[in-house]
N, C-alpha and C positions, 0 to 999 in steps of 0.2 A: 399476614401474621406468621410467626418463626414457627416451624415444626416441633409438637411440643411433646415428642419424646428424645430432643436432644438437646439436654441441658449444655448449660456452657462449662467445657470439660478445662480441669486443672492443667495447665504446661507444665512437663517433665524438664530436670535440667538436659537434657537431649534437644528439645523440640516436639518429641514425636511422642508418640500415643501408642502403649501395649492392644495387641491384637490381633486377627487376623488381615491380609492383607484387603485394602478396599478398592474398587473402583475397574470396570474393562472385565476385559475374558478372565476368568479367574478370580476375579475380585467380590464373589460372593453379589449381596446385594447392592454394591453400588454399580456395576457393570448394567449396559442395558438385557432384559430380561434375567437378571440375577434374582430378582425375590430377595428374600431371606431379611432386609435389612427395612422396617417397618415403620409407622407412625404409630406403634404402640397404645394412644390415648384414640386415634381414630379407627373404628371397625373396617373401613373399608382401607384401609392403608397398606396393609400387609403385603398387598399384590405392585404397589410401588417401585417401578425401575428407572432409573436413570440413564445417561448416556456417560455422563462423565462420577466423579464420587459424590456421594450423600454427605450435604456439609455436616460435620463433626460438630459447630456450633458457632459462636460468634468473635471475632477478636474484642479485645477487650483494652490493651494495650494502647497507650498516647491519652491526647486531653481531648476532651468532646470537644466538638462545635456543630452548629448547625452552620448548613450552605443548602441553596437552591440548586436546583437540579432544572436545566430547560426541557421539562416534560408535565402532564399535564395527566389528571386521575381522568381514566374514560369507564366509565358504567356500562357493565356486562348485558347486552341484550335479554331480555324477557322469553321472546316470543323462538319458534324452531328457525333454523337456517335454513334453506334448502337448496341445494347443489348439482348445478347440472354439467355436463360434458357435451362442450360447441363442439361438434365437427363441419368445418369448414372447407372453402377450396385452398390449395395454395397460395396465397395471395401476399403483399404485404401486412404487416401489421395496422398499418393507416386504412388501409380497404378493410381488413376486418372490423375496424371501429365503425368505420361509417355503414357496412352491412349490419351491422347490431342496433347502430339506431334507426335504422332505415326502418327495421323489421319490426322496431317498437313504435315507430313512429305512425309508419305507413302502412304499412303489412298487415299489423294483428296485432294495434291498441290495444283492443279489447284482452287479449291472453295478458299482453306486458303491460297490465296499469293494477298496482305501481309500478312503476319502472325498475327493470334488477341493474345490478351490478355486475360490470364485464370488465376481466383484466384483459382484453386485447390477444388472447392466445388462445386456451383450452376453456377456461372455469365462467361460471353464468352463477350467481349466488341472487337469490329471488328471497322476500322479506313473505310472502306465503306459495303455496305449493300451485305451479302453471298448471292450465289446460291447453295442456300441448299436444294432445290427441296423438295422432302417427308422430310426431316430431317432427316434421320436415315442413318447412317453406321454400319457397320459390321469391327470392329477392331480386332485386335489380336496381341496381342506381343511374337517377336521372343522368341522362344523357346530356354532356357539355356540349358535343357538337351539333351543331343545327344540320341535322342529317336524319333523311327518313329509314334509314335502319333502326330496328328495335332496339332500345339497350341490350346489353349483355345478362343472363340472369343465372344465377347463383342458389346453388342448392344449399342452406345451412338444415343439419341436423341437431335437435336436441336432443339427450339422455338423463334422466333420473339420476345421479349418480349414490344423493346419500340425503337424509333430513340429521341435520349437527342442534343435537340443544347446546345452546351456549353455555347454562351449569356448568357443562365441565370446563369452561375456562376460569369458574368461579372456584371449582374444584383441582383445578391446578395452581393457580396460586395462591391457594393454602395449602399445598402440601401434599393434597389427599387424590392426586389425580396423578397417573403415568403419561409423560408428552411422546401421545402417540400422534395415528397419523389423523385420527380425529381433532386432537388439538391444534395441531398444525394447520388444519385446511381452515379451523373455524378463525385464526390469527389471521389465515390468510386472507379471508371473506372480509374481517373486519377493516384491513387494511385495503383493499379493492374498495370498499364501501366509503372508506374517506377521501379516496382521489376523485371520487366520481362528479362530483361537484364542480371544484374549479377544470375539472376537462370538459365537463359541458359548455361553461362557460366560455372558455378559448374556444371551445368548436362551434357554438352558435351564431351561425352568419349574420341572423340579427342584430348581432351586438354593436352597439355604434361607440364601443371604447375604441381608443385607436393604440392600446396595452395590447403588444404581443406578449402571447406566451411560448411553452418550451420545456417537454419534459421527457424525463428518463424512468426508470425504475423506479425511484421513491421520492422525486424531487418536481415541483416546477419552479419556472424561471421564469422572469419579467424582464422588459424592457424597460420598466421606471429607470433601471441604474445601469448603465452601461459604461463601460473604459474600452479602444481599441488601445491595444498594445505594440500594432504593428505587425506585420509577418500577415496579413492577412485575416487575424486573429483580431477579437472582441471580445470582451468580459460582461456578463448577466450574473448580477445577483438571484438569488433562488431559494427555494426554501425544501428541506426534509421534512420527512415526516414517517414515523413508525409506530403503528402497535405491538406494544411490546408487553410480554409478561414479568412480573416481579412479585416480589413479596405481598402476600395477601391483597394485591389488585393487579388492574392492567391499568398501563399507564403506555401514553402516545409521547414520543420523543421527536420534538421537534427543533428544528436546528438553520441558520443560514446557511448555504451552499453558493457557490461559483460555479459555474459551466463556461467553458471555452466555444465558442461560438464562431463558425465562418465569418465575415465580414461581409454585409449584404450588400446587392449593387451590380452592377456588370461585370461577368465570370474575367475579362480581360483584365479590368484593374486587380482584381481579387491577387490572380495568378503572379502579375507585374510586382506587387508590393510582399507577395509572399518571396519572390527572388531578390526584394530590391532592387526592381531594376524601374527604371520611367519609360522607357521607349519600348513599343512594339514590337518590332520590328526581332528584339533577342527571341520572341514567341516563335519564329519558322524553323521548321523542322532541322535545315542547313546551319543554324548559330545555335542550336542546342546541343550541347554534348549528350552521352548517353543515361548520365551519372543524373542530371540535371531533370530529364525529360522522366525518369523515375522516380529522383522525387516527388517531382511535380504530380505525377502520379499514384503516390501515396500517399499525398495531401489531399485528391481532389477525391480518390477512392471514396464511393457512401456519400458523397454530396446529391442531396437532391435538388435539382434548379430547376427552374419556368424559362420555357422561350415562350416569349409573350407575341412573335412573328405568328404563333399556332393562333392567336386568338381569334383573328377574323371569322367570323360567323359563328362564334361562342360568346356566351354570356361572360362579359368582365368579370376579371379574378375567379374564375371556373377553371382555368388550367390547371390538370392535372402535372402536377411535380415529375421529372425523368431523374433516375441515379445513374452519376458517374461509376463508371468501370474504371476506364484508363484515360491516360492521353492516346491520341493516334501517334506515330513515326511518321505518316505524311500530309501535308498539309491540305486544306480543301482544295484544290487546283490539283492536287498528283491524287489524292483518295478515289479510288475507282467503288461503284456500285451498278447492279444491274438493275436498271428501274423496271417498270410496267411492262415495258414494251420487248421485254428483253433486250435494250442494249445498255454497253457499258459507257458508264457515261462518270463523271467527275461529280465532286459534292458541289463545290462552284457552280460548276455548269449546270446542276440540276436547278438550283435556287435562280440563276441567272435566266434561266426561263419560266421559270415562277414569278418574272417582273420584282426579284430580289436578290440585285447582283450584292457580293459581297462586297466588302469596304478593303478586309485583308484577307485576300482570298490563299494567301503562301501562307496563313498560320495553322498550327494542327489546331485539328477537331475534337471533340469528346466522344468517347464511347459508350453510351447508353445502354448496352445491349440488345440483343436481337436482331445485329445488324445495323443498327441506326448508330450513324455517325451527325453531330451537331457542329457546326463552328461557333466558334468562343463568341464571335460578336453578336450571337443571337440567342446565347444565354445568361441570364440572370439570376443572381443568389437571393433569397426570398431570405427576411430576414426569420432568426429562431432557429438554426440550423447545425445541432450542438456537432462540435467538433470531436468527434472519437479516437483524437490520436494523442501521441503526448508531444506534448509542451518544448519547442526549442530553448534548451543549456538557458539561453540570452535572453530567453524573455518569462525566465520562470517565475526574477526576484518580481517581477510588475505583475505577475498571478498572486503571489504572495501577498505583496504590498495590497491588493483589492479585496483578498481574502479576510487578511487579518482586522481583529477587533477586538481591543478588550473586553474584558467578563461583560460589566454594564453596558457597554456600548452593542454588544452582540446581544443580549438580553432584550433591549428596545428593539434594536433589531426586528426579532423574534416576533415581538409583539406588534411590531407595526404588521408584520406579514400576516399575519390573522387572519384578517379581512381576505387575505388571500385565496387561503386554505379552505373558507366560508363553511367551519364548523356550524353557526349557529344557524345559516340560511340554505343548508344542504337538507334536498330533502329526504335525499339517500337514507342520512344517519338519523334522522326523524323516523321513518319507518321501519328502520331495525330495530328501531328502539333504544336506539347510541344515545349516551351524552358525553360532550365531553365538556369539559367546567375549565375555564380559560378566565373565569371573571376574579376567581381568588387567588391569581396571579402563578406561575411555577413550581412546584413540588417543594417542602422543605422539608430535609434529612438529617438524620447524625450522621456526623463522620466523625473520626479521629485522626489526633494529630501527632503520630511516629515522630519519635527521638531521632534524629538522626545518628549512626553510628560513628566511633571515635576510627580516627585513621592515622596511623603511624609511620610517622618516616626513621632515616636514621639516625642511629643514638647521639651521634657527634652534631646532631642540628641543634640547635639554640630553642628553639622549637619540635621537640621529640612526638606530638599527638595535639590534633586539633578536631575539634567536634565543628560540622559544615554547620554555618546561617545562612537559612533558605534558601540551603540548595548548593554553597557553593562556597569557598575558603580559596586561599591565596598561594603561594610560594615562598613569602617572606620567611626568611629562619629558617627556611627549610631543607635541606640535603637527601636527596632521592635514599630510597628506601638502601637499595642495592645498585650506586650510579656504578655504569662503568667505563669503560678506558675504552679514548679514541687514541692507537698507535698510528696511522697514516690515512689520509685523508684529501681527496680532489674536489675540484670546484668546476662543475661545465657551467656554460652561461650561453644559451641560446638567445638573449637578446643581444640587442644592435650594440656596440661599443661605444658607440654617443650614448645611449641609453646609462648604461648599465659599465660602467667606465673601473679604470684602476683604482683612485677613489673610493669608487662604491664597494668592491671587492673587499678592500682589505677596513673599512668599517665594518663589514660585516664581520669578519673573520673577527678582529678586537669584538667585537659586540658579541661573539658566538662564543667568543672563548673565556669572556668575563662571567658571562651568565653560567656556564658550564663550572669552573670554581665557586659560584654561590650555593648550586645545586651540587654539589661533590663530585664530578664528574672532571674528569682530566684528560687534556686535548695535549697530546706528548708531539705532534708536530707544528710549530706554530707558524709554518710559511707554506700553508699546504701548495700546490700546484693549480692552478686556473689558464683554462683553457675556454678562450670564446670561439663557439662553434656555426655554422650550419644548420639550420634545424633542417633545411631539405636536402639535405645529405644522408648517410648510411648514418644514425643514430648509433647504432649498435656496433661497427667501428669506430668511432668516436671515445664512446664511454670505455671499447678495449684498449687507444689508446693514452688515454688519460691515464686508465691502470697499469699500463706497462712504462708509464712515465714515471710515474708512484713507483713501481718496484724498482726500477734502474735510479733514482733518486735517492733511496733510501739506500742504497748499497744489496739491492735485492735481496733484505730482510722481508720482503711479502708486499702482494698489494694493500688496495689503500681496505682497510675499515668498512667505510663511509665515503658517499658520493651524493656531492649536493650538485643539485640543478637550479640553474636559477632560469625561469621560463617566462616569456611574455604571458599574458592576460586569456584568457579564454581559450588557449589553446589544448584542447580534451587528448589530440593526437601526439601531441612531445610529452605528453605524462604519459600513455599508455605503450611509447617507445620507450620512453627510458625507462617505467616499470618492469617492461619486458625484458629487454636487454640487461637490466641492472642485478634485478633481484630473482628472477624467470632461469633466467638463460645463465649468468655469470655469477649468480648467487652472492652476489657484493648490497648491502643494506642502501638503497636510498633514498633521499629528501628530495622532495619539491618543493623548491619555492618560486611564489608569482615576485616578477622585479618590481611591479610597484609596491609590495607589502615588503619586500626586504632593502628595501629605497631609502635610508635614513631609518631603518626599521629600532624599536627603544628595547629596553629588556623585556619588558616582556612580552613582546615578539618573541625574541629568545628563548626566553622561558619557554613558552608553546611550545618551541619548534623542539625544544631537549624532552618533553615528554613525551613525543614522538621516536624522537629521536634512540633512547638511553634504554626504552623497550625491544626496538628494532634491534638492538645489539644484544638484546636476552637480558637487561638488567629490571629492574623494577621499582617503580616511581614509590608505590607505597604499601601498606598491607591495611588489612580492617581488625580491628580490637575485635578478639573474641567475647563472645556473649553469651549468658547462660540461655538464652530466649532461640537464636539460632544458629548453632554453632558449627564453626563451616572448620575449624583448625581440630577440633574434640575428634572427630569424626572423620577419617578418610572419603573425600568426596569428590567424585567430578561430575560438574556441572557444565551441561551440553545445552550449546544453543546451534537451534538447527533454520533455516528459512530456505525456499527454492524463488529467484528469479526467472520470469516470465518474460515473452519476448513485449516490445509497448504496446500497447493500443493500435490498432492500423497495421501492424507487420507479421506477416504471420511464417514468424523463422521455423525452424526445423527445431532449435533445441530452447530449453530451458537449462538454468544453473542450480543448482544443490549445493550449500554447504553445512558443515558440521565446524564447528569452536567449541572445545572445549578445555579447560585448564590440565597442566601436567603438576602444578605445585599444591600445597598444603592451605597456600593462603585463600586460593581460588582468584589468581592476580595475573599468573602467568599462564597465557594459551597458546593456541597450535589451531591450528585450520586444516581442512581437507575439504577440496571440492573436486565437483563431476559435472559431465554434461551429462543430460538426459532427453528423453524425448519432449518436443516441448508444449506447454501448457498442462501438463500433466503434474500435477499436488502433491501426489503421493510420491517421496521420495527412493527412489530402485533400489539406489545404492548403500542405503543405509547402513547395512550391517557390516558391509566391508569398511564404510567411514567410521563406524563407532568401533570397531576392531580395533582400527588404526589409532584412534584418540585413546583404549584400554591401552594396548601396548607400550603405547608412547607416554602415558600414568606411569606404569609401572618400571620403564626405564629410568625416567627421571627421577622418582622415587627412591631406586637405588644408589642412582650414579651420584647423583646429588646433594640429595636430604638423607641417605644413608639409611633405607630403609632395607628391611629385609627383601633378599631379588623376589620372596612369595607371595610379598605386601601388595593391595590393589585398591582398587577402591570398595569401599561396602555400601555409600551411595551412589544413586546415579540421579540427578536431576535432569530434566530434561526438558529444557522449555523451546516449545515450537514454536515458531510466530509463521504469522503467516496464513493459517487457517480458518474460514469462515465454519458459521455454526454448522451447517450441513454436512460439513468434511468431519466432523468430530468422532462420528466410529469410522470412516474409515482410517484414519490416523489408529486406533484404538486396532482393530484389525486387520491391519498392515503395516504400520511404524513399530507398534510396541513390540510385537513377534519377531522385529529383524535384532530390536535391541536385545530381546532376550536371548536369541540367539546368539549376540556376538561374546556377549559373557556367557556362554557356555562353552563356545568356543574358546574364549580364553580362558574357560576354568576362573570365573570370576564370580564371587558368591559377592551380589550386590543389590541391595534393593532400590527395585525404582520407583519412582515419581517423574508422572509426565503432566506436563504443565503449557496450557497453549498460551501464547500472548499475544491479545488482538487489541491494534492501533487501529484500523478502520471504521469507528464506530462513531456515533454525534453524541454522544454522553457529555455533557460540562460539568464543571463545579462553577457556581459560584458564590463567592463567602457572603456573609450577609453582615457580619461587624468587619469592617473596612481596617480595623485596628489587627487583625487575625490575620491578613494578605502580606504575600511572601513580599508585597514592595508598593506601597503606596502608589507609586506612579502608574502602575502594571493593573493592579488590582485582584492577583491570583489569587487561587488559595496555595496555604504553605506548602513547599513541598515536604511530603510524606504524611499529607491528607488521605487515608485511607476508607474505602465505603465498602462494607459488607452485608447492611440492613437496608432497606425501604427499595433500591431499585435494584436489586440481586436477584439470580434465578430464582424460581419457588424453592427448588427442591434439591440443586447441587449446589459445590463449593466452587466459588466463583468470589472475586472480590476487584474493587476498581481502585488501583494505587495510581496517586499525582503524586512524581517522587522528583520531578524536576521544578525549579524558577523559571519561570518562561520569560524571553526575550523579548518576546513580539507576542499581541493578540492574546488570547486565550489560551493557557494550559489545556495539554488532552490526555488524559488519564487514560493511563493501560488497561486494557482490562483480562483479570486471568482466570483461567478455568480449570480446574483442577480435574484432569481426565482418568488418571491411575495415582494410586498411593500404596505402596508398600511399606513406607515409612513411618504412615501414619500422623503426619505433620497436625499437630492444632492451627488452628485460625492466626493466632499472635503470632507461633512461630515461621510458618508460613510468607508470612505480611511483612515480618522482619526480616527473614531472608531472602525476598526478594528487594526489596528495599537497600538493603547492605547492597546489594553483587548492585545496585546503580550506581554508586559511590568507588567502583574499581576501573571506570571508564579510563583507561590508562592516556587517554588524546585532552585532559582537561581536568582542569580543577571546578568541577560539576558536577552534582549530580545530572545522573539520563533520564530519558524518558522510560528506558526499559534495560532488562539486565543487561550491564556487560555483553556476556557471552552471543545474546542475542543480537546487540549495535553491531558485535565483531563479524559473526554470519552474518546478516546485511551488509554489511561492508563487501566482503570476499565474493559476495554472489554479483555485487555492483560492479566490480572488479575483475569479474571473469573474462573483459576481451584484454586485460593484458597478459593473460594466456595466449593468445595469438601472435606468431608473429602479424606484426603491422600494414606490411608489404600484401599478406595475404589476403585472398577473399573473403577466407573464413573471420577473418577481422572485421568489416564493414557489413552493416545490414545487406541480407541476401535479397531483400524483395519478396512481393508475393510468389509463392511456390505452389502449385497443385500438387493432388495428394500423391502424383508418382513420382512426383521429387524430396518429399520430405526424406524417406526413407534413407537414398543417399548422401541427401545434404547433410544428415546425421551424422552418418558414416566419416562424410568428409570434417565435420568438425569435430566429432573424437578423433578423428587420424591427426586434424591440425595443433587437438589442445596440447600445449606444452604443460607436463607437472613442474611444481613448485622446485627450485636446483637443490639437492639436499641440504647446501649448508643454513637456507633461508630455512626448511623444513622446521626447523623446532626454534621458529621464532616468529616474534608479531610483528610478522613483512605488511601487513595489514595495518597498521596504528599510523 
């Protein structure tokens, strides 16, 4: 139920709300441990803090609808929690499971009946209070090998740590509870308590399904559905699951998921088809380059396999699993060890007296650790074996394509997994006292449905302002807000000349230059210069002499503008040269295009490629109709979109990326970028205050130079939307972000109030509509975009709301969802809702609305982008490989020495679009 001493407050034609500032250090009661800011009708409310601001009230703005939510009401426990602290040996994760059951099983019934709840780490959550006397057992797990040594035994300790009444999670959402660390642990318990079921399940050897399973953090996976993709790679359907807090209940979010999966079988084809390669034989040490033998290496890192050669005189399918480290450099026949006896003896040759000569005894080995090297032909990938790295370029659309599902088809989905999850036959969630209610089908909410905002081109268009339908409007009629002028202009073409011919050139060029007069944009050389090049050549001499061919052509009136690429299919390394070299290094604006999409390519190809294009040159495609609801032209504003890139899954680089986009004009249309390296895996952004420095200054430039504002004029807001952010990071963003920003406006003598606003894409929230007639596209079956939800699955207690502002394409829409961390501004709900919704509508790459602001696409972009920063050639350009920790420090070193900054003249333009 809604907090009910905050009524739903009136919109100013500002947006924003008279008062003092809300939200973070400083922000009175909405900051955590601020007070002050109360639930007035409840006694015990007063003491109420938050992490991010205290919602203000509700939007009210757009047409109702209802839509289903894939989540489900779960019933707050009765009875106390009780919470204990495993101390365990070092061990894997997998051993501690099977020590916990062991201990309930075999050990001390008697203490564990009923059975508690264990996430696999620290926490033991018991449904009444153990007789666990000293706390300490002595475990031991049956012993696989048929050997008269004892097992090995295992000391686990218990600890009391806390008795959690569940009330308060009844008391948090409603309003009248602070999410402390109380609440948290008891979210936590509830969620441990509903995996426990189906992981029994998969781990009781009993079972005569022949359904594997497969799970991670909040997910299991099945083998009912499987696709290999190739590369070594295999697709499992899966299913999430969360308890989650919301508006006056808790409610469990469940959702279909993909997991990427080794391909199970003998580790030799695995490896074979991960290279493409069919013959063995490229496996020896001698036909591996170094490049190759590393990857391989980074693939195979965290695989756990079975040699099933270990099995004689163990009980079938008892093998214990070994994890890949590396590949070896030398093959079994050159790998030296020192067996028993002390001598040094070959991995071959030890097996080859074990009556197990090898079949390829010159391929390398695995490295297991602890000294144990394996050869390939006497291991096996067991299937279930989620793959922790990312996804090769080539086989991401076939993850996609498995992934996606429209709204209704992912909803059956859902429901078929049920039985999975085994809410009703869990007897975990029986004796806590859990229900969850699955039989009256999904959640149903209000949402509303956002006008989309009017968007303006220029006056001499035949079409002067167009309001988008669902999500999206055209080019017809149209003439870029502010086109501007291409004076000289080059054409490289890295494809083959049979490909990609004279022909094909100068269709384009007709094609590029017709579209450009529809759009207002005028192309003043009309026989540019083309030149077909080398791609294994020096890139970067190439493009300087195309531009010295351009200036000596023109009568050395200047080089060219604009430099188009035209590049074969797939290839990530001739974009990230000629990014480099083009716009990096030479500071000249370029396009990429792939030859088969510019191949007989139609207008609007064209079109696409000009709104790309006509920004990168500083002009701009279009502006958004001011609004009295959220008004972004009333108001001097710059709006900051910040994100930091991570190194992928599986590699553990030295740095991470940081960027800052934020607008220099009035419309909030035109940006500017600054990025940094930093150290890597690290959240918190370092460099912050110097990058928002850089974005004030460069306001306040343009400001003058341009739109003619006084040189004193600056911004007076600052919005500031983070993405990137999981819940847990949310003060410290709050206590380390917003201090750098305040700072830099002090340093620039900048009187501006902020609003910091996080925007999180990671999450399994759906909409889906429930009148079929209300979806953005009958075929699709989404809900509209600028479907907004503020009520029924929203925090209890802060402002936080979940905007769908795009048409989806493919599959199911995924709503953004934002959290309102600091407000100086004082924004209401509507106004809020509409200005973030507008800045989706300024995507300057498409006539579309995005999934999330502008400014935020643009920092993602820039952070994606950060190896054409690099030169090419260098190392600092190509993944490093795993590094231990005395090499990060310099490898850092070495990649700030290597990063090249942006050349000034790209500097205050969208080299990024």
């Amino acid at each position: 139920m809604p907090p009910r001493s905050n009524p739903k407050p009136k919109a100013t034609g500002g947006g924003s709300r008279p008062g003092p500032a809300r939200g973070g250090p400083g922000g009175g009661g909405a900051g955590r441990g601020g007070g002050g800011i109360g639930l007035a009708s409840t006694p015990s409310a007063g003491h109420i803090t938050t992490v991010g601001v205290r919602r203000p009230g509700y939007g009210s703005g757009g047409n109702e609808v209802d839509v289903l939510i894939n989540a489900y009401p779960v019933t707050i426990p009765q009875a106390n929690i009780h919470h204990y602290d495993v101390i365990e040996p070092d061990v894997a994760r997998r051993i501690k499971v099977l020590l916990v059951r062991q201990l309930q099983d075999a050990v001390a019934p008697e203490v564990f009946s009923p059975k508690v709840a264990y996430d696999g780490e620290k926490n033991i959550f018991a449904a009444r209070e153990l007789s666990i006397g000293s706390g300490r057992f002595d475990v031991s797990l049956p012993n696989p090998r048929a050997s008269s040594r004892p097992p090995k035994v295992y000391q686990i300790r218990l600890t009391k740590v806390q008795t959690i009444n569940p009330e308060l999670l009844q008391r948090f959402s409603e309003g009248t509870q602070s999410q402390d660390n109380a609440v948290q642990t008891a979210i936590t318990a509830l969620n441990v308590v509903v995996r426990m079921a189906p992981l029994d399940l998969a781990a009781n050897p009993a079972s005569t399904s022949k359904t594997n399973y497969a799970f991670d953090a909040r997910s299991i996976y099945v083998n009912n559905e499987v696709k290999a993709i190739g590369g070594g790679i295999e697709l499992w359907r899966g299913y999430f699951q969360s308890i989650r807090p919301s508006i006056g209940r808790m409610i469990i979010n469940v959702d279909i998921a993909t997991a990427t999966m080794y391909k199970p079988g003998p580790l030799i084809s695995l490896i074979l088809e991960f290279l493409g390669q069919n013959n063995v034989s490229v496996l020896a040490p001698n036909q591996l380059q170094e490049r190759q033998r590393s990857s391989i290496s980074r693939f195979l890192s965290g695989l756990e396999i079975i040699t099933p050669h270990t099995e004689t005189g163990r009980e079938k399918g008892k093998e214990r699993p070994k994890k890949i480290k590396k590949a070896t450099r030398e093959g079994a026949d050159a790998l030296m060890f020192t067996d028993k006896e002390g001598k040094q003896v070959s991995v071959a040759s030890y097996f080859r007296k074990l009556n197990m000569p090898l079949r390829y005894p010159n391929l390398f080995c695995v490295d297991v650790g602890r000294g144990g090297a394996i050869p390939l032909e006497l291991c096996v990938v067991p299937p279930g074996r989620i793959m922790k790295k990312e996804v090769p370029t080539e086989l991401k659309k076939a993850v996609l394509d498995f992934a996606t599902k429209k709204p209704k088809e992912r909803l059956q989905s859902i429901e078929q997994g049920l039985p999975v999850l085994r809410y009703t036959q869990s007897e975990y969630i029986g004796q806590f006292g859990m229900q969850i209610n699955t039989s009256g089908g999904p959640l149903r909410v209000k949402a509303r449905v956002l006008a989309p905002p009017a968007l303006l081109y220029n006056p001499k268009s035949r079409v002067k302002k167009v309001v988008p339908r669902d999500g999206a409007w055209n080019m017809v009629d149209k003439q870029f807000y502010d086109p501007k002028r291409i004076n000289r202009w080059v054409i490289v073409v890295y494809s083959p000349k049979q490909r990609f011919n004279d022909t094909h050139v100068a269709n384009m060029v007709q094609g590029l230059q017709a579209a450009a007069s529809k759009v207002g944009m005028v192309i003043e050389e009309k026989n540019p210069i083309c030149r077909w090049e080398n791609g294994q050549a020096n890139i970067g001499q190439q493009l300087l002499n195309a531009g010295k061919a351009c200036f000596d052509k023109n009568n050395k009136a200047g080089g060219p503008d604009l430099i188009i690429a035209v590049l074969p299919d797939n290839v990530q390394d001739f974009y990230n040269a000629v990014k480099h070299f083009g716009d990096i290094k030479q500071g000249v604006a370029t396009q990429c295009l792939r030859s088969s999409k510019a191949f007989r390519a139609n207008e609007q190809y064209w079109m696409n490629v000009l709104l790309k294009v006509n920004v990168k040159l500083g002009g701009m495609n279009l502006i958004p109709e001011a609004t009295p609801v959220s008004p972004i032209q009333s108001i001097p504003t710059l709006i900051i979109g910040a994100d930091v890139a991570h190194p992928p899954p599986g590699l553990e680089e030295a740095a991470s990326y940081t960027s800052v986009v934020g607008n220099v004009d009035s419309n909030a249309v035109r940006y500017i970028a600054n990025i940094q390296v930093q150290k890597g895996r690290v959240e918190i952004i370092e460099d912050l205050k110097e990058m928002v420095k850089y974005l004030i200054t460069s306001y306040k430039s343009y400001q003058g130079a341009v739109e003619k504002k006084p040189p004193t004029s600056g911004p007076k807001r600052i919005i500031f939307y983070r993405d990137g952010v999981s819940e847990g990071q949310f003060q410290h963003v709050l206590d380390q972000e917003l201090p750098m920003i305040k700072a830099a406006c002090e340093e620039t003598k900048t009187d501006a109030k902020i609003t910091l606003i996080i925007v999180g894409k990671r999450h399994h929230i759906r909409f889906i509509p429930v009148n079929a007639q209300l979806t953005d596209d009958a075929r699709r079956g989404n809900c509209a975009a600028g479907t907004v939800i503020d009520r029924g699955i929203g925090h209890p207690t802060e402002f936080d709301y979940y905007l769908l502002s795009h048409g989806a394409l493919l599959g199911t829409s995924r709503p953004s969802h934002y959290s309102v961390l600091y407000d100086e501004n004082r924004f209401t709900a509507d106004s809020i809702h509409a200005l973030s919704f507008a800045l989706c509508h300024v995507y300057a790459r498409a006539t579309r609305s995005v999934s999330i602001p502008a400014p935020v696409y643009y920092a993602d972009i820039v952070c994606a982008r950060a190896k054409i920063h690099f030169d090419p050639s260098s190392v600092e350009a190509s993944e490093t490989g795993t590094l231990d920790s005395s090499q990060l420090a310099s490898a850092l070193e070495a990649k700030k020495k290597a990063f090249r900054p942006l050349h000034p003249t790209q500097a205050n333009r969208m080299y990024f679009s």
